[in-house]
C-alpha positions as a Markdown table, in Angstrom:
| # | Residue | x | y | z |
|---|---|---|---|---|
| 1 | Unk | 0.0 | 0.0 | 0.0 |
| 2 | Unk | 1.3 | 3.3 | -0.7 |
| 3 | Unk | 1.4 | 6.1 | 1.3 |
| 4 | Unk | 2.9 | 9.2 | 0.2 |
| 5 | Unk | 1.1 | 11.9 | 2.2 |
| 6 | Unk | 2.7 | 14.5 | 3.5 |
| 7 | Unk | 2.0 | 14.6 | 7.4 |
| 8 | Unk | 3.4 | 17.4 | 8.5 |
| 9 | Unk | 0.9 | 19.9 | 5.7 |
| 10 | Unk | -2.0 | 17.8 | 6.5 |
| 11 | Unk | -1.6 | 18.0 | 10.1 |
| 12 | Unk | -1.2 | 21.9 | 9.6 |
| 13 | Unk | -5.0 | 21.6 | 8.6 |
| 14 | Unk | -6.3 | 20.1 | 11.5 |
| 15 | Unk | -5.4 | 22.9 | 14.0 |
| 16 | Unk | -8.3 | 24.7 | 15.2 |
| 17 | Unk | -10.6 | 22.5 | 14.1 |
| 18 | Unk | -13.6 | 21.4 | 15.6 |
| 19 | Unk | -15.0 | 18.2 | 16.1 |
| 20 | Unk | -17.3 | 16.3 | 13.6 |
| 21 | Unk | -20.1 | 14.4 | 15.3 |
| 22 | Unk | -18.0 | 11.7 | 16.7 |
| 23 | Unk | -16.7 | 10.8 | 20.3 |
| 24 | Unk | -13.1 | 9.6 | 19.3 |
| 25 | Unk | -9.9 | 10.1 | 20.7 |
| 26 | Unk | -7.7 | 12.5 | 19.0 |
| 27 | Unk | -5.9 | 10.5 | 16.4 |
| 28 | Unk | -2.3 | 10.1 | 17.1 |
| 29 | Unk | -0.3 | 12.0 | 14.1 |
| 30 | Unk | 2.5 | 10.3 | 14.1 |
| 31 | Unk | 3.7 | 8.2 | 10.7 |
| 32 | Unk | 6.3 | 5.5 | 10.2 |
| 33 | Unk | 7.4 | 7.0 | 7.4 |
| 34 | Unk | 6.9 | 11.1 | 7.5 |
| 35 | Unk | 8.1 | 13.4 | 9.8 |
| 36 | Unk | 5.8 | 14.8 | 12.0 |
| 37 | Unk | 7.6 | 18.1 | 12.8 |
| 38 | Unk | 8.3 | 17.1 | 16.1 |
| 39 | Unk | 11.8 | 15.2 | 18.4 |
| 40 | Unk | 9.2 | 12.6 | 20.2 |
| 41 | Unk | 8.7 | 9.0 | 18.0 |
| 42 | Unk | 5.8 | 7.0 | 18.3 |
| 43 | Unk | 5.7 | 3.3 | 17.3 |
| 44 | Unk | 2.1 | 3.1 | 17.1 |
| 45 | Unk | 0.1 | 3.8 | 13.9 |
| 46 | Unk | -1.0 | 7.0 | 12.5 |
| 47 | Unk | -4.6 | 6.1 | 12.8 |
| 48 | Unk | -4.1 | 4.0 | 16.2 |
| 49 | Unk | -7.7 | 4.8 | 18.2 |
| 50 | Unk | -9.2 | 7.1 | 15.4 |
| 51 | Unk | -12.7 | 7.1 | 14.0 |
| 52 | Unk | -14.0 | 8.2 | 10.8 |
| 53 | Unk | -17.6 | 8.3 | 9.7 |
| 54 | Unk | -17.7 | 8.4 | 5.9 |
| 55 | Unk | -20.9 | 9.1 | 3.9 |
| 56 | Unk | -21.3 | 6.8 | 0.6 |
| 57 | Unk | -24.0 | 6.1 | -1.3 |
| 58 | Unk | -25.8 | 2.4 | -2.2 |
| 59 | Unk | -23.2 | 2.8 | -5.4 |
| 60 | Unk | -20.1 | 3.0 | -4.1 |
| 61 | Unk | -20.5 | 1.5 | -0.7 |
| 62 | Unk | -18.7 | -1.7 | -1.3 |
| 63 | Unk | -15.8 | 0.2 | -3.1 |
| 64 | Unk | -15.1 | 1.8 | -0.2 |
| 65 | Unk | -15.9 | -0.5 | 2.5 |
| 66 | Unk | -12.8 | -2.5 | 0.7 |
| 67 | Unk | -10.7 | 0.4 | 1.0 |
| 68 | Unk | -11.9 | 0.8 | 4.7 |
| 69 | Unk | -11.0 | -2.7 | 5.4 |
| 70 | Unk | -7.7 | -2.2 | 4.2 |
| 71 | Unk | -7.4 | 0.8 | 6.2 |
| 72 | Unk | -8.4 | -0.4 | 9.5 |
| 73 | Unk | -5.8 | -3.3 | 9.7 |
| 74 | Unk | -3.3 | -1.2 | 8.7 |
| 75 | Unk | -3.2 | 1.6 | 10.7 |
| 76 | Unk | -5.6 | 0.7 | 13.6 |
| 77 | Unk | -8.5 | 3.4 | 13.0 |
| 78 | Unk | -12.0 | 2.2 | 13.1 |
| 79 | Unk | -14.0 | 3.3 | 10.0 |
| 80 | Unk | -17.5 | 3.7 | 10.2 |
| 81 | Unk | -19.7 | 3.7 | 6.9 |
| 82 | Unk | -23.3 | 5.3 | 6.5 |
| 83 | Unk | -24.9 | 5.3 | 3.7 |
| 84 | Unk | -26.9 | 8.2 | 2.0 |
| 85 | Unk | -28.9 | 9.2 | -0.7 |
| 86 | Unk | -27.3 | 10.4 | -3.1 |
| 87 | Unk | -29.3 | 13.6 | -3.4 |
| 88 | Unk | -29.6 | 13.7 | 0.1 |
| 89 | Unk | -25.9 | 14.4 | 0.9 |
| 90 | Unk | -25.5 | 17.6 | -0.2 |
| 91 | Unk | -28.4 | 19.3 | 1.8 |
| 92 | Unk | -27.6 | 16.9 | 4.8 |
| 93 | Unk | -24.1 | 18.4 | 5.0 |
| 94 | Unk | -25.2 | 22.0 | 4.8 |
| 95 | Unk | -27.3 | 21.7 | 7.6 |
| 96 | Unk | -25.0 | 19.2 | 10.1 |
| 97 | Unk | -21.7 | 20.0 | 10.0 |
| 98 | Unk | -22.5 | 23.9 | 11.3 |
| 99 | Unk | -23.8 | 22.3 | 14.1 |
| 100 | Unk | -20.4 | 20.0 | 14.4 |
| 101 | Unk | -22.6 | 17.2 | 13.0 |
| 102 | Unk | -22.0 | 14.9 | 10.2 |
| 103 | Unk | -19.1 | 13.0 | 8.7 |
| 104 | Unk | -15.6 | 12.9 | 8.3 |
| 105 | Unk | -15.6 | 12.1 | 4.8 |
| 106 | Unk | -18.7 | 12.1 | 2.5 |
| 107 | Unk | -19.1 | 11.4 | -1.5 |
| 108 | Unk | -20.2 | 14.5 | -3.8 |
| 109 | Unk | -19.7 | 15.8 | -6.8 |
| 110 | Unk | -17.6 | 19.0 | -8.0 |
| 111 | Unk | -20.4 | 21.1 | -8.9 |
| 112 | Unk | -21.2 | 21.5 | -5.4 |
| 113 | Unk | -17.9 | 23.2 | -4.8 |
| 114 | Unk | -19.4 | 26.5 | -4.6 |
| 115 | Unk | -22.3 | 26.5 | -2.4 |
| 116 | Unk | -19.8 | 24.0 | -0.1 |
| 117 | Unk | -16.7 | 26.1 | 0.2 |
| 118 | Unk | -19.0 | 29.5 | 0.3 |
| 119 | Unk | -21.1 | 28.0 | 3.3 |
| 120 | Unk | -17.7 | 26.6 | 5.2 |
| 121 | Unk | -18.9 | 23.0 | 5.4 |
| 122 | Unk | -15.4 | 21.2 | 3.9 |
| 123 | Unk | -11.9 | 22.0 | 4.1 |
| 124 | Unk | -8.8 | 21.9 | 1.2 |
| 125 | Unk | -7.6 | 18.6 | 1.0 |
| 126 | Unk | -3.3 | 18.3 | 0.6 |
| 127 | Unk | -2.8 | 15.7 | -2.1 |
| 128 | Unk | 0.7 | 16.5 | -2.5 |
| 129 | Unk | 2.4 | 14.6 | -5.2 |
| 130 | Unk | -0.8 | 12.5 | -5.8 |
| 131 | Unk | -2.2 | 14.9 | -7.9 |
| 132 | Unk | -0.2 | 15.0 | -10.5 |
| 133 | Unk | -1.4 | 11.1 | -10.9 |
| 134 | Unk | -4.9 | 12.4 | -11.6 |
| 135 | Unk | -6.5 | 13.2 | -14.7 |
| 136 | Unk | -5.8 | 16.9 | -15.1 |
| 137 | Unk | -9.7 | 17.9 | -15.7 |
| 138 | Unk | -10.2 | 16.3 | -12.1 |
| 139 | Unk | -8.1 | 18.3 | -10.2 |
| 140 | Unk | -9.3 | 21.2 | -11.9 |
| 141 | Unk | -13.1 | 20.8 | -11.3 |
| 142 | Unk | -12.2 | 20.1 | -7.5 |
| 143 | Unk | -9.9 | 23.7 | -7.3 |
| 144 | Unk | -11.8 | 26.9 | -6.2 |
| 145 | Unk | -10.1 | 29.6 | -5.4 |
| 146 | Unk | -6.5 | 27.8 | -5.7 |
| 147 | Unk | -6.9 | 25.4 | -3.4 |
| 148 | Unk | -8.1 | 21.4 | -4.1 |
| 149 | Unk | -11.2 | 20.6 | -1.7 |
| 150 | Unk | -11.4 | 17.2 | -3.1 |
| 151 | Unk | -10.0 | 13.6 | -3.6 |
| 152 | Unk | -11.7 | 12.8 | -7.7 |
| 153 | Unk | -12.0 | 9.2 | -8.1 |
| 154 | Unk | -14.6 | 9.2 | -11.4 |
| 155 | Unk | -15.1 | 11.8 | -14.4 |
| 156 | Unk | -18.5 | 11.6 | -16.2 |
| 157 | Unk | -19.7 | 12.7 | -19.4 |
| 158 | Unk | -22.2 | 12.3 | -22.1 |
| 159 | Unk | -21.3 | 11.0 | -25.6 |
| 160 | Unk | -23.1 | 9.9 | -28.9 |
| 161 | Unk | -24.3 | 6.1 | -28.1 |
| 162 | Unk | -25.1 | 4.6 | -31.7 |
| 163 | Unk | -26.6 | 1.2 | -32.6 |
| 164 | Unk | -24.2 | -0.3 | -34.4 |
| 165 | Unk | -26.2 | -2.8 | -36.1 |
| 166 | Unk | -28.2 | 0.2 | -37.8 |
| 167 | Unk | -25.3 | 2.6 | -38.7 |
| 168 | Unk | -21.4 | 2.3 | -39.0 |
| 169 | Unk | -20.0 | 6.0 | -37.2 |
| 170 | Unk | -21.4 | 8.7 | -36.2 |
| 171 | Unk | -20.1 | 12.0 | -38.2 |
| 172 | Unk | -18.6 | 14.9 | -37.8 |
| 173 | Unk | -21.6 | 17.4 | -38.3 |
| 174 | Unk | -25.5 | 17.2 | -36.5 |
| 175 | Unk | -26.7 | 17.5 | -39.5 |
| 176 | Unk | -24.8 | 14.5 | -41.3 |
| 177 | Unk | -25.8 | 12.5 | -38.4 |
| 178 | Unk | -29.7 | 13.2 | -38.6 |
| 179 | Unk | -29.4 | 12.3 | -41.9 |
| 180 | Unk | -27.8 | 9.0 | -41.7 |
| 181 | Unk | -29.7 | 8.1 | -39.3 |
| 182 | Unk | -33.0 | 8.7 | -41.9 |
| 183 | Unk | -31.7 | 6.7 | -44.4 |
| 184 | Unk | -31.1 | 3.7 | -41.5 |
| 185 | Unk | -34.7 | 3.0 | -41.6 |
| 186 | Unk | -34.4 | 3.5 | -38.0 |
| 187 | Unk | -37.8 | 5.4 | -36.1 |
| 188 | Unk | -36.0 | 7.9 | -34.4 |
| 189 | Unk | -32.7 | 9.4 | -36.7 |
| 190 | Unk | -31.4 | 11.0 | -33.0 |
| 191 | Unk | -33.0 | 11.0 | -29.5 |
| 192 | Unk | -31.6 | 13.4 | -26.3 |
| 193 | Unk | -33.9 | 13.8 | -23.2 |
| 194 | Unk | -35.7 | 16.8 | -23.1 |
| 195 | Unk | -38.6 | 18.1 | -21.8 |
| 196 | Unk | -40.8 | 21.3 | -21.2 |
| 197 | Unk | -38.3 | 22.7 | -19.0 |
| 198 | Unk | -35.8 | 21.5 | -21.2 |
| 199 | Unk | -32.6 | 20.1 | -20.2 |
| 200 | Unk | -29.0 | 22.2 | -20.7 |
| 201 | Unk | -27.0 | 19.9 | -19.3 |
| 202 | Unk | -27.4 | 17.8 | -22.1 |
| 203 | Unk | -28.0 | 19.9 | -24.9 |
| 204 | Unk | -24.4 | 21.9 | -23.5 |
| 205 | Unk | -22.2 | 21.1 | -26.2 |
| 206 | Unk | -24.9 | 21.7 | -29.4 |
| 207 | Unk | -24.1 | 25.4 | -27.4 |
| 208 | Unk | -20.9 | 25.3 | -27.0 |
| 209 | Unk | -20.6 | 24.2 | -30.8 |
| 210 | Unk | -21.9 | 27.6 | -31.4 |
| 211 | Unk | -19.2 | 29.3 | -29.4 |
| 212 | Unk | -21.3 | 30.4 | -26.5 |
| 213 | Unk | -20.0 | 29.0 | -23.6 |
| 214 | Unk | -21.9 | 29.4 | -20.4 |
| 215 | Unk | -19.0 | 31.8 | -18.4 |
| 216 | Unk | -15.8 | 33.3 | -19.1 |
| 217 | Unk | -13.1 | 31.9 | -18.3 |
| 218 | Unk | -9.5 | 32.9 | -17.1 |
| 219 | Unk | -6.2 | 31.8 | -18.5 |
| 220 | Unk | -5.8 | 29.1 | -15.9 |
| 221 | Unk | -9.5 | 27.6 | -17.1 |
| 222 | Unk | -11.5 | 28.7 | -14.1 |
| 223 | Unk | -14.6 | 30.5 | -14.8 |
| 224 | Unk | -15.4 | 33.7 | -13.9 |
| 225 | Unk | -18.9 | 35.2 | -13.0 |
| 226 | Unk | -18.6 | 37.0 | -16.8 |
| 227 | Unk | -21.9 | 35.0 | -18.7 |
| 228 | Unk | -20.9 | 34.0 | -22.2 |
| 229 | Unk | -23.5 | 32.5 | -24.1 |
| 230 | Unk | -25.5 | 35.6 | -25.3 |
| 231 | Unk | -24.4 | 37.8 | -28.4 |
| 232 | Unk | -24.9 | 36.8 | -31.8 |
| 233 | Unk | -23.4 | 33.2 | -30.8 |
| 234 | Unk | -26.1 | 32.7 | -28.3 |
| 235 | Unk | -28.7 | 33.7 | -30.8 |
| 236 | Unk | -27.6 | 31.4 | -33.2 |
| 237 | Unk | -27.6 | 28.3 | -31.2 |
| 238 | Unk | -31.5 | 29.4 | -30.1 |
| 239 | Unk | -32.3 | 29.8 | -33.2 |
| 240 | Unk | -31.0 | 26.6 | -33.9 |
| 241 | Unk | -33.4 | 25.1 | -31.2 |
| 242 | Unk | -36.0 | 26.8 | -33.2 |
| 243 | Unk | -35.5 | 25.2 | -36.1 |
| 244 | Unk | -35.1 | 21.8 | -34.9 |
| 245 | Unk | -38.4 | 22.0 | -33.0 |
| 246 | Unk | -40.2 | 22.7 | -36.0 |
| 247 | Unk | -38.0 | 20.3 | -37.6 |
| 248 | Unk | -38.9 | 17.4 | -34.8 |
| 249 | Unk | -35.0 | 16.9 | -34.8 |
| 250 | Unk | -36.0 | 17.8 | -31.0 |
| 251 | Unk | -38.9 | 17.0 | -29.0 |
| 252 | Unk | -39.7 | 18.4 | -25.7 |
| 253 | Unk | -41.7 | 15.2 | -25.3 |
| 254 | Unk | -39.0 | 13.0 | -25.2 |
| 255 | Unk | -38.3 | 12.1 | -21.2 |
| 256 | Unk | -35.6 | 10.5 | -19.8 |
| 257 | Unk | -37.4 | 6.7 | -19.5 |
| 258 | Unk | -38.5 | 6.9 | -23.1 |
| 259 | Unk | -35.4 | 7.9 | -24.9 |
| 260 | Unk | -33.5 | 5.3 | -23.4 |
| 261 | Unk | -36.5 | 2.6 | -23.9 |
| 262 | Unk | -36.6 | 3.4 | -27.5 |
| 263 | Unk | -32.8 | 2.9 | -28.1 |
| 264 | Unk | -32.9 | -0.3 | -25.8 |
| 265 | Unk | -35.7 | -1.3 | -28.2 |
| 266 | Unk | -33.1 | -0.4 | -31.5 |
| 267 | Unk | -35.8 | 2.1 | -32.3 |
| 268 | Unk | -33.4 | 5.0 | -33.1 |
| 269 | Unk | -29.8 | 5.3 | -34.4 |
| 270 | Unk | -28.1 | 7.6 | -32.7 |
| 271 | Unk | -28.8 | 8.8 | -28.6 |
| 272 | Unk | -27.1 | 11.5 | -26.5 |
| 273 | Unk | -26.8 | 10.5 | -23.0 |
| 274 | Unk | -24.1 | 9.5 | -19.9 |
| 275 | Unk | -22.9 | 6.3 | -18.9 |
| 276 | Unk | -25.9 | 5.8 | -16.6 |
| 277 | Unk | -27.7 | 4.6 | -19.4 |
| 278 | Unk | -25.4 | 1.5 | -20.4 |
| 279 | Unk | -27.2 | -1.0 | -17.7 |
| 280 | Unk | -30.6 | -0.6 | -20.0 |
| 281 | Unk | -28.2 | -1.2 | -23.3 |
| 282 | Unk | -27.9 | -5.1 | -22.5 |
| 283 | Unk | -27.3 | -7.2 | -25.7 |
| 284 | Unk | -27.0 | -4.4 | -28.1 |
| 285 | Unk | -24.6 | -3.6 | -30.5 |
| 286 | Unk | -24.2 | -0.3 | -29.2 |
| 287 | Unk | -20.8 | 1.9 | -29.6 |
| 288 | Unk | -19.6 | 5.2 | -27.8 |
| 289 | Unk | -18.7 | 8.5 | -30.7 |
| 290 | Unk | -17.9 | 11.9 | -30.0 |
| 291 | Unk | -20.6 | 14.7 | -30.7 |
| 292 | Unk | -21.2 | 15.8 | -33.6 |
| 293 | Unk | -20.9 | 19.9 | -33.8 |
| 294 | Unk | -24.2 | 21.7 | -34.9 |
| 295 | Unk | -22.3 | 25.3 | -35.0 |
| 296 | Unk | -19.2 | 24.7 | -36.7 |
| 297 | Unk | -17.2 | 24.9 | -33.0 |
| 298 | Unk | -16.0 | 21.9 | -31.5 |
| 299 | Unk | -18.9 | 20.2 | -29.3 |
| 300 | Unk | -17.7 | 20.4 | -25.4 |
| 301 | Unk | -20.1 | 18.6 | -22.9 |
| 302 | Unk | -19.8 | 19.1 | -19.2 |
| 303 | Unk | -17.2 | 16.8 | -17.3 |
| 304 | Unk | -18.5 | 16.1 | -13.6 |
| 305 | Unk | -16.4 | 15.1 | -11.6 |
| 306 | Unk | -17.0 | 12.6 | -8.6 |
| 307 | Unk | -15.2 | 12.6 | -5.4 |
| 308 | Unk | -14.8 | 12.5 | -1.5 |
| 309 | Unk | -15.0 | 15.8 | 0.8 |
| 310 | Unk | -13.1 | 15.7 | 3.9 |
| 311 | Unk | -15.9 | 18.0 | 6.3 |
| 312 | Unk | -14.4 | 21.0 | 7.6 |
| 313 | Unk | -15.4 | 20.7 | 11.0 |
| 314 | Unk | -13.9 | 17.0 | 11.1 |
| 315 | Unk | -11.1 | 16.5 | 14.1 |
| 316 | Unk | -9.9 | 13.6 | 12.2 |
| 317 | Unk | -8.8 | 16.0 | 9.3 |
| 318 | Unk | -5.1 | 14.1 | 9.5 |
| 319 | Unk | -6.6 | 10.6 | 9.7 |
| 320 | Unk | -9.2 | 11.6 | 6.8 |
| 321 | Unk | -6.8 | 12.9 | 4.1 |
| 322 | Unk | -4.2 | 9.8 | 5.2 |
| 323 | Unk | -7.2 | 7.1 | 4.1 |
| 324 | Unk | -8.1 | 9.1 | 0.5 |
| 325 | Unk | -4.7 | 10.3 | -0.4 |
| 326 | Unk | -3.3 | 6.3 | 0.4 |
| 327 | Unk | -6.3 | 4.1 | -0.1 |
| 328 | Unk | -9.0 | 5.9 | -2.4 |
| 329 | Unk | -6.3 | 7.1 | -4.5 |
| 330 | Unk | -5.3 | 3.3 | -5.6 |
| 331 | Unk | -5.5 | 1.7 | -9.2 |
| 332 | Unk | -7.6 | -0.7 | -7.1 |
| 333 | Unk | -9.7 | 1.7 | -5.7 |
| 334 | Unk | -10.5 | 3.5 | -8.5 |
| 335 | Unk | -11.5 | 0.2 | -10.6 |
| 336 | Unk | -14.0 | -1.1 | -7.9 |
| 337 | Unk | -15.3 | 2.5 | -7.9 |
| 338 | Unk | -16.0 | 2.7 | -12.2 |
| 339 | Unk | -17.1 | -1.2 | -11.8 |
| 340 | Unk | -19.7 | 0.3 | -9.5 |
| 341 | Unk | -20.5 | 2.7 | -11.7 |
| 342 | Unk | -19.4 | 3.2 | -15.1 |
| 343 | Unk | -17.8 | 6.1 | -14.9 |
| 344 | Unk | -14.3 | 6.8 | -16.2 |
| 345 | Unk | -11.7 | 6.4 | -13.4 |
| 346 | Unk | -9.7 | 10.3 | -12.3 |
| 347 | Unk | -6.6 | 8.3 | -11.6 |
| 348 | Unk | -4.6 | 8.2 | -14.5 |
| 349 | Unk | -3.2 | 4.9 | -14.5 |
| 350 | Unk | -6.8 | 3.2 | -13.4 |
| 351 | Unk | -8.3 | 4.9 | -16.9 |
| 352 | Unk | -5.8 | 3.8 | -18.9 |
| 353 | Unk | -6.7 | 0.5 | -17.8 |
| 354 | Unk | -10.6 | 0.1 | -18.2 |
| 355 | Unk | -9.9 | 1.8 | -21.0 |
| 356 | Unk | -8.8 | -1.5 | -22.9 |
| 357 | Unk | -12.9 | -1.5 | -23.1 |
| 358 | Unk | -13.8 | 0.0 | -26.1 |
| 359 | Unk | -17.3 | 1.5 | -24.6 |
| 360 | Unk | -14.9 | 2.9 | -21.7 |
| 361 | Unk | -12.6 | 4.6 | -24.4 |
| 362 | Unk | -14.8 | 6.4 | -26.2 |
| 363 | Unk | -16.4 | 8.2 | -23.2 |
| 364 | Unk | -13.0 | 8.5 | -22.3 |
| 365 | Unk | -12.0 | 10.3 | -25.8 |
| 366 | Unk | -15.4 | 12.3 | -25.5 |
| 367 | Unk | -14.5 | 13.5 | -21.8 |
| 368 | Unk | -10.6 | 14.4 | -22.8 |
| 369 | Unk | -12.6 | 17.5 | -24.4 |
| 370 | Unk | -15.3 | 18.4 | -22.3 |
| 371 | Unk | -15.2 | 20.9 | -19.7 |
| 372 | Unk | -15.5 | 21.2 | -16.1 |
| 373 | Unk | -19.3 | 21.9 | -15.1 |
| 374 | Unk | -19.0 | 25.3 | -13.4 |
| 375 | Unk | -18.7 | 25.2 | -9.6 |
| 376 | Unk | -19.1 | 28.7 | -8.7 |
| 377 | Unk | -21.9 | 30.3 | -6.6 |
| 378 | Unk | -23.8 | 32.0 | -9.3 |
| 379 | Unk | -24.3 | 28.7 | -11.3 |
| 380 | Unk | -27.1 | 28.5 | -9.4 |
| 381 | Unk | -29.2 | 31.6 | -10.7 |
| 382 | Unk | -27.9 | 30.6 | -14.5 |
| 383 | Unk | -30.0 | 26.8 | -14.0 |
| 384 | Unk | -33.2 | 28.8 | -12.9 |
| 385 | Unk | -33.5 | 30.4 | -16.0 |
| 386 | Unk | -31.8 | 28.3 | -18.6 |
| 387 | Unk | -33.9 | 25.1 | -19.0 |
| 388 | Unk | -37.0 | 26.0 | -19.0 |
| 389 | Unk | -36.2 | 29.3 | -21.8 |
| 390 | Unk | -34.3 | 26.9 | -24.1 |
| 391 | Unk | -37.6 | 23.7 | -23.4 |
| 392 | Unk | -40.0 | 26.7 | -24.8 |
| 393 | Unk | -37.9 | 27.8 | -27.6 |
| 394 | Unk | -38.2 | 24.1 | -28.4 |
| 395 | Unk | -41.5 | 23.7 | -28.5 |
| 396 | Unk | -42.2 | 27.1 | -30.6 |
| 397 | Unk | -43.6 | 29.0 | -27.2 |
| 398 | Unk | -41.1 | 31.7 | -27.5 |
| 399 | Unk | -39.2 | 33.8 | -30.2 |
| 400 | Unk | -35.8 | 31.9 | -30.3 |
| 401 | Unk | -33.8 | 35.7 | -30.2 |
| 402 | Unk | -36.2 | 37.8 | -27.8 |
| 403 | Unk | -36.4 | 34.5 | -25.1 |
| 404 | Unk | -32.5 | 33.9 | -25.4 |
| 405 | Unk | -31.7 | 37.4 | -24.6 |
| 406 | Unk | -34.4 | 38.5 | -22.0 |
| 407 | Unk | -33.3 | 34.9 | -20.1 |
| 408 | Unk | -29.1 | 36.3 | -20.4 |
| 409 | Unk | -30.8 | 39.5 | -19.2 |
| 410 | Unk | -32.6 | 37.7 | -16.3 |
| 411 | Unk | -29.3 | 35.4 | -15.0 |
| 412 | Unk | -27.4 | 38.4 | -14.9 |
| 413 | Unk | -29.8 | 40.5 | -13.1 |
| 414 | Unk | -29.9 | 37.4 | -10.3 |
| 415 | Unk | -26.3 | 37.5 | -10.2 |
| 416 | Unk | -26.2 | 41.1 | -9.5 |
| 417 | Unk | -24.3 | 41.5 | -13.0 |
């Protein structure tokens, strides 16, 4: 087992903090084989008598509870797993850990960042060398403000599925795609869920394809609080929408459960969607291509990013970063986290190996040009509006120029742009 952290910084970020919920002894910081910044040796492990309490949901729970087993007979601490809801955690932290409730560790994904870091629920977490291990976009999404507040363990992204039994690649431009999926006889040429209020997660890199990016960003790749996607790009790519409403290209009818039924069923040719859907895709020829652009720009989904949160209230802070930075941060780990879920692995080396699947690689290829979704606090005021303008351009409710620009209007009015 490795274990390259680097005591002496993370023990730096316990000082001053408070405890997290649980009743255990003050884990012992000393390490066989770091220094701990102090003359007095210790023989006993770094984690001899600590607890940690470490959220997971149904998912990823036995992922981690091997990791945790490993853990506990290696360095004495005692880890205690309880799992969550996935859509519970977020709101569950916000609301314990002021209170000096909650866990040590919980799962989460990078997009909560923001609200997390704004509201002082979790701390930085010191990867050290580690991170240069990591796939670059994964370290990324989990940096705010300079510093990492994260330990990435999978990278998610949508891609082009296509039946491969009906048509043999999916091309370079939406509009070659559309039509050869006509001439496959198939029902449905393309499918992406979307509904009245729309859905821009998906739809994100038919925008960006169009040059009109949801924020600004600075040199280093973070974004700012500048919005992007209005102008004469953003017009275009609504009036796009426009025209593929009318066109029933899109269909604000087409939900989640039948989009995926129908491909399941080879009723279409061609599907947009995220590794969440393969389970449904059993015994079909299916294959994983990037998206085609609709704009002429290069087509750049969202990445999200997946990882563990080390609470910033925890008094195991030292004991916490010592089990993801050494355990979670394993080719092993990683593997038992995408068989879990299907999402590409952060580590490097752990990609590179489920990569020798060729449904794996082409998400893979796909997420290598994606972008981070935007953490930031005012993400939050840009999904109020965004949906639900571009699921009524859609459906011909709205004029595609005067609902794009009154919605850029209204995000950056709830910004305080």
């Amino acid at each position: 087992m490795r274990r390259s952290i680097v005591i002496t910084a993370a023990a730096a970020l316990t000082l001053g903090l408070a405890a997290c919920g649980t009743e255990a002894e003050e884990p012992d910081t000393a390490a066989t084989d770091a220094p701990t910044g102090t003359a007095e040796e210790t023989t006993e492990p770094v984690g001899a008598g600590g607890t940690l309490t470490i959220w997971v949901d149904d998912t990823r729970e036995a992922a981690v509870a091997a990791a945790a087993e490993a853990f506990e007979a290696e360095t004495g601490a005692t880890v205690e797993l309880v799992q969550k809801n996935f859509d519970d955690i977020r709101p569950d932290l916000l609301a314990q850990v002021p209170t000096g409730e909650g866990p040590d560790i919980t799962v989460g994904a990078h997009d909560w960042l923001g609200e997390l870091t704004t509201n002082g629920v979790v701390a930085p977490v010191e990867l050290g060398d580690t991170a240069a291990e990591f796939e670059d976009v994964a370290v990324e999404a989990f940096t705010y403000e300079g510093q990492v507040y994260g330990l990435p363990y999978a990278i998610e992204n949508i891609a082009i599925f296509r039946n491969a039994e009906l048509v043999d690649e999916t091309p370079a431009t939406f509009d070659e795609m559309i039509a050869m999926g006509q001439e496959s006889g198939a029902q449905y040429p393309f499918l992406v869920q979307i509904t009245e209020v729309g859905d821009p997660y998906t739809m994100y890199p038919f925008q960006t394809s169009f040059g009109a990016p949801v924020f600004e960003t600075n040199e280093d790749g973070s974004y700012t609080a500048e919005l992007a996607m209005g102008g004469e790009e953003g017009n275009a790519f609504a009036q796009w929408l426009a025209e593929q409403g009318a066109a029933g290209t899109l269909n604000t009818s087409w939900e989640y459960d039948i989009v995926v039924e129908a491909f399941a069923n080879g009723e279409a040719a061609y599907l947009l969607g995220g590794p969440w859907m393969l389970s449904s895709f059993e015994g079909i020829d299916v294959a994983v291509d990037p998206i085609p652009t609709a704009g002429g720009e290069p087509a750049q989904p969202f990445t999200g990013v997946q990882g563990f949160y080390v609470s910033a209230q925890s008094d195991n802070a030292l004991l916490a970063t010592d089990f993801l930075v050494n355990y979670m941060a394993t080719e092993e780990a990683q593997i038992a986290l995408y068989e879990a879920g299907d999402r590409t692995p952060a580590l490097t080396s752990a990609a590179d190996t489920v990569s020798e699947d060729p449904i794996a690689a082409g998400f893979r290829e796909v997420g290598a040009t994606a972008v981070p979704m935007p953490s930031i606090p005012e993400m939050g005021e840009v999904w109020n509006f965004w949906g639900v303008t571009e699921g009524q351009i859609i459906a011909g409710q709205l004029d595609p120029v005067e609902g794009w620009e009154k919605m850029v209007s209204d995000i950056q009015a709830a910004i305080g742009g």
